[in-house]
N, C-alpha and C positions, 0 to 999 in steps of 0.2 A: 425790150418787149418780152413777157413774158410766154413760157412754152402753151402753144395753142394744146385745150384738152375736150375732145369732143364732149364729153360729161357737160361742160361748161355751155357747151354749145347747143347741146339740146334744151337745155334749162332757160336758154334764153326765146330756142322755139318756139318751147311749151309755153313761156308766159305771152311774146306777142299774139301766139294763138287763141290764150286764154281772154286775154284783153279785148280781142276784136269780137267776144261773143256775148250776146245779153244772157241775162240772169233766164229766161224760159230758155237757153239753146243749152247753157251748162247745167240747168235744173234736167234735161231731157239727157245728157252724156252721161250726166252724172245717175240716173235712173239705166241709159243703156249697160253701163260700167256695172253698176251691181246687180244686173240680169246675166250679162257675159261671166262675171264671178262666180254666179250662183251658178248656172250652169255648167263652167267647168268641175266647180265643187260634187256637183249632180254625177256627171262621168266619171268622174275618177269615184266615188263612193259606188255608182254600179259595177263599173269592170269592177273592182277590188275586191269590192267584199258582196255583190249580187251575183255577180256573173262566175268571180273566184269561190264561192260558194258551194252554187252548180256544180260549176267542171271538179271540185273537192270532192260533192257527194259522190258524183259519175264515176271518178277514179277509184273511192274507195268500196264502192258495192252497197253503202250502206248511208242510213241517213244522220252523216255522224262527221263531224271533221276532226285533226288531229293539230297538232302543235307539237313542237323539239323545245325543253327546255335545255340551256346549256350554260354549266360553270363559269367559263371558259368565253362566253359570246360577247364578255365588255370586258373595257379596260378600267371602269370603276367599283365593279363587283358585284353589280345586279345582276341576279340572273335574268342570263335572256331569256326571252321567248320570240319564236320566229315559227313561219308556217313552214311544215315538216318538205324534206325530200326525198322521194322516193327515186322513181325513175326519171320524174320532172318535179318543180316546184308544186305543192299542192297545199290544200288546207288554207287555214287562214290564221293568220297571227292577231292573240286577242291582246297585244302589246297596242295595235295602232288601231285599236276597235275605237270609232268614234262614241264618245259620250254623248254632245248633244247636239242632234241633227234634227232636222225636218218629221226625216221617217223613220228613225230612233235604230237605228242599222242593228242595234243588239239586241231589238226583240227579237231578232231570225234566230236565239238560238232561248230555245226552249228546254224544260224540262219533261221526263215520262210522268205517264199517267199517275196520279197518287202521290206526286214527288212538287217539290219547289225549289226556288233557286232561293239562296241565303249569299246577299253580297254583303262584303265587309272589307271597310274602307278605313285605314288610320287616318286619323285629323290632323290638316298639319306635322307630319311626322317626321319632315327633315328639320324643321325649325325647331322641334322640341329635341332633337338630337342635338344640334347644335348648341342650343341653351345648354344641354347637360356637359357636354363636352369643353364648350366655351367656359362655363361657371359663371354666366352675364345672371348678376342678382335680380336684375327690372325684367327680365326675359322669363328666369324662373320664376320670377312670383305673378306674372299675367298668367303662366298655364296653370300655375297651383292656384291660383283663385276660381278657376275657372273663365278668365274672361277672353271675348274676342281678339286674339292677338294682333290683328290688324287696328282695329278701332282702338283699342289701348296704344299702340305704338301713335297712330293718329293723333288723338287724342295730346301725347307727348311730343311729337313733332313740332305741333299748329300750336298748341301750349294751350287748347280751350275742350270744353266739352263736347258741346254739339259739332259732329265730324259729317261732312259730308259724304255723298260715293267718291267724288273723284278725289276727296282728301282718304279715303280709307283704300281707294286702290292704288293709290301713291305710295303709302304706307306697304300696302302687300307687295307692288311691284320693288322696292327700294331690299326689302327682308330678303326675295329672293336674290335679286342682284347682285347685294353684298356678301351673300351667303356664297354665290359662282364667282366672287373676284371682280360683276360689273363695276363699272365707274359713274361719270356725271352723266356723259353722251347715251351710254344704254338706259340711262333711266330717265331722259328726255325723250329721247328715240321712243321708248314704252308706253309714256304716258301722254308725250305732246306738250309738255311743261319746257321752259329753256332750258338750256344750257347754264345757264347761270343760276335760276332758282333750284333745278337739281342739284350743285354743286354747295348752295345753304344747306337744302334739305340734308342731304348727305353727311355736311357737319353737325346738324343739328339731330343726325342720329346716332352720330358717333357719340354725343353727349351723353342722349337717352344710353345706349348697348357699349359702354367703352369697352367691358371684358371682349366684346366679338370680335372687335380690332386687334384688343390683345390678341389675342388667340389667332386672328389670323397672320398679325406677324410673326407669329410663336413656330406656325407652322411652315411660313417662308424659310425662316432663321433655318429650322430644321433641314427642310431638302435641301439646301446651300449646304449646310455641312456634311449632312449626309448621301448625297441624292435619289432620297426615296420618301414615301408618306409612309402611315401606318394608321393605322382603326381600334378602338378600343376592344375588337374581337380577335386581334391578332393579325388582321392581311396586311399586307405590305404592297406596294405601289414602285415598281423603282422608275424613277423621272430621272435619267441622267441630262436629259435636253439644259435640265437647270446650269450648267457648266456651259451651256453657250454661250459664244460671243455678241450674239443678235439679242437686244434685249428684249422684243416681241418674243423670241423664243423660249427666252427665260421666265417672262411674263406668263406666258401657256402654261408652263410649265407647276408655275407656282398657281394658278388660278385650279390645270387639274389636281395638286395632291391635296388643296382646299376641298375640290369640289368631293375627290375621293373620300377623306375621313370623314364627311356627311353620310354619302349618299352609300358609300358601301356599309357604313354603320344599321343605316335603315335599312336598307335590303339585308340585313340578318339579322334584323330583329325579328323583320317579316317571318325569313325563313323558320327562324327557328319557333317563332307562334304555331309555323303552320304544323314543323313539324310535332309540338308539344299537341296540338287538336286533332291531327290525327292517332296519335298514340291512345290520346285518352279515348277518341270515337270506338278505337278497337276493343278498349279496356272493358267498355261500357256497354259494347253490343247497339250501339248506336247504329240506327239507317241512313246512315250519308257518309260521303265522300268530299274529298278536294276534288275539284276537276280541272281549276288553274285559278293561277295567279300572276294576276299584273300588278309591278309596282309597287305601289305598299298597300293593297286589296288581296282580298283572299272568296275565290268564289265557288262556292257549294249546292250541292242536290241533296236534298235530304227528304225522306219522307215526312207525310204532315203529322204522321202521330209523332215524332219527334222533333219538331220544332223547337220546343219551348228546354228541352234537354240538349241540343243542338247549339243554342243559341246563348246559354250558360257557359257553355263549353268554350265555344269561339272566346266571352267573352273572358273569360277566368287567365287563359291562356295567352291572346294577343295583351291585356287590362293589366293582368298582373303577371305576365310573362317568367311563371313558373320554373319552364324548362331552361330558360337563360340563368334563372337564380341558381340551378342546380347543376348546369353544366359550365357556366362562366363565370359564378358569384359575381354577376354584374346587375346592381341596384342603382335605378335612375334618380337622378334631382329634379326632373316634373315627374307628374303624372302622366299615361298615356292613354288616349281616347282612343275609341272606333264609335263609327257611325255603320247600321244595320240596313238591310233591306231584304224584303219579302217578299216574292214574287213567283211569277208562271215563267217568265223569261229572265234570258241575261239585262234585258235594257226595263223593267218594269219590276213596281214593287211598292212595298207600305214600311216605310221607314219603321226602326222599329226605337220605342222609348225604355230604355235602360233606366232603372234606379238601384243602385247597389249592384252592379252585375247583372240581374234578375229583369226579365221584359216586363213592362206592365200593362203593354195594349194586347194581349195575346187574340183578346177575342173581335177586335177590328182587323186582326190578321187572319184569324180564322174567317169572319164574317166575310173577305177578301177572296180567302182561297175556296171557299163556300161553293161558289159559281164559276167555273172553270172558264165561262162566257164574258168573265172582267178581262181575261185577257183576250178571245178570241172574235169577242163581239165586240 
């Protein structure tokens, strides 16, 4: 007989429970289930970021909250950001600022009078890291074409043109997976697909991306001999765990120095864009500032007679990433996009259309910021 395991035991609960109810009694669970979700999601968004807020403003005097960035705060080379400490926890960390909610939590931080927020977002920037690093030929020529790298991968997966959603977020979920070391189970687990169709899928994109695999055994081989990763900027990673005997251990181990030569790659690209956009702001006598940065985004106040000089700037610097050419001679094998926004607040805004660098809707963003009552009314 085998060892009794409660897990097993509830699961058999759950289904005679399920079994004994009609379709209106689970149609009614299943409506209470996603009121009870939402509402907890409801609570923890006001403590956190309503109420943390508040008590932010109260402690600091002023209508203003603060943030600690820090070197030193991961172990993959992003810098962190966390809400600052003074004599207690305060502030709000704009790391776990939700993006899209109900009540869009990031309008609560606005700009002064006469001033806008300019957000800017790389596009897919860890997967375009990877292409460059990996050298995957089918990888770099979907970004240098310009195309959807999801619905292209899709597209090569399914082996047809017309790609559906759940075949293009298969596609998306699979790029990041194998990008963090996931397997077949995390990309069933993701999608809801089996176990066994994840496990084609899987093969069927090692075909399409063979250099990715290369490369990611390239980087195993390495921590075994060495026990550490490295970045094409110079950081170092040391994973000694790799030398364990547990092969889950090992396993971590080789999945973080993968994860690391990505993602710390990115987060100094980032850095170094932002630092190259503010040099030149200064250069330039430009009115705006950095006020933070999440992730691979960079988010700005700028005044409106400088927008359109503002918004060259960002672009010249993260697009053609200047200061990396002159302090790393590091030239990428894609291209690298950002996406724009223009707005009153952190959470609101008028995408902005780039040609050549150069915006070309300036005056739908003017028309925008025109009425200060777009964002207040």
């Amino acid at each position: 007989m085998g060892k009794w395991d409660h897990r097993d035991e509830g699961k058999r609960i759950s289904q005679s429970v399920i079994q004994d109810k009609t379709t209106d009694q689970l149609k009614n669970c299943q409506s209470f289930l996603k009121g009870l979700l939402g509402l907890r999601k409801s609570e923890k968004l006001t403590k956190t970021y309503i109420e943390g807020t508040k008590k932010a403003i109260e402690y600091n005097g002023t209508n203003r909250v603060f943030v600690d960035y820090r070197f030193d705060g991961t172990a993959t080379g992003r810098l962190s950001c966390a809400a600052y400490n003074a004599q207690k926890a305060m502030g709000v960390s704009f790391h776990t600022l939700p993006r899209d909610t109900d009540n869009n939590i990031r309008s609560l931080f606005d700009c002064p009078e006469g001033y806008c927020f300019i957000t800017v977002d790389y596009a897919a920037m860890e997967l375009r890291v990877l292409a460059h690093i990996a050298k995957d030929g089918n990888m770099q020529k979907a970004f240098s074409e310009g195309a959807d790298l999801h619905t292209y991968t899709a597209r090569m997966l399914f082996n047809k043109q017309d790609i559906s959603k759940e075949e293009r977020q298969i596609a998306k979920a699979i790029s990041f997976l194998i990008a963090y070391g996931g397997g077949a189970f995390n990309l069933a687990e993701t999608t809801g697909i089996s176990v066994a169709q994840a496990k084609k899928i899987i093969g069927n994109y090692q075909n399409v991306y063979p250099a990715i695999f290369e490369y990611m055994d390239f980087v195993e081989k390495f921590i075994k001999q060495n026990r550490y990763a490295y970045t094409i900027f110079g950081r170092r990673r040391n994973l000694p765990d790799i030398s364990s005997k547990d092969y889950s251990v090992v396993n971590r181990a080789a999945r973080q120095g993968l994860n690391f030569t990505i993602q710390s790659t990115a987060s100094d690209i980032l850095l170094c864009g932002l630092l190259g956009t503010e040099e030149v702001l200064r250069e330039q006598g430009i009115d705006a500032r950095v006020c933070a940065t999440v992730h691979d985004s960079i988010e700005l106040i700028c005044n409106k007679k400088d927008i359109k000089a503002c918004l060259e700037i960002v672009h010249d610097q993260l697009v053609n990433y200047p200061f990396i050419k002159k302090h790393f001679n590091i030239h990428f094998d894609v291209p690298l996009k950002i996406d724009a926004e223009v707005g009153f607040s952190f959470g609101d805004g008028v995408e902005v259309d780039y040609k050549n660098g150069i915006p070309q809707n300036l005056s739908e963003i003017d028309s925008y910021l025109a009425d200060r009552s777009n964002y207040y009314g």
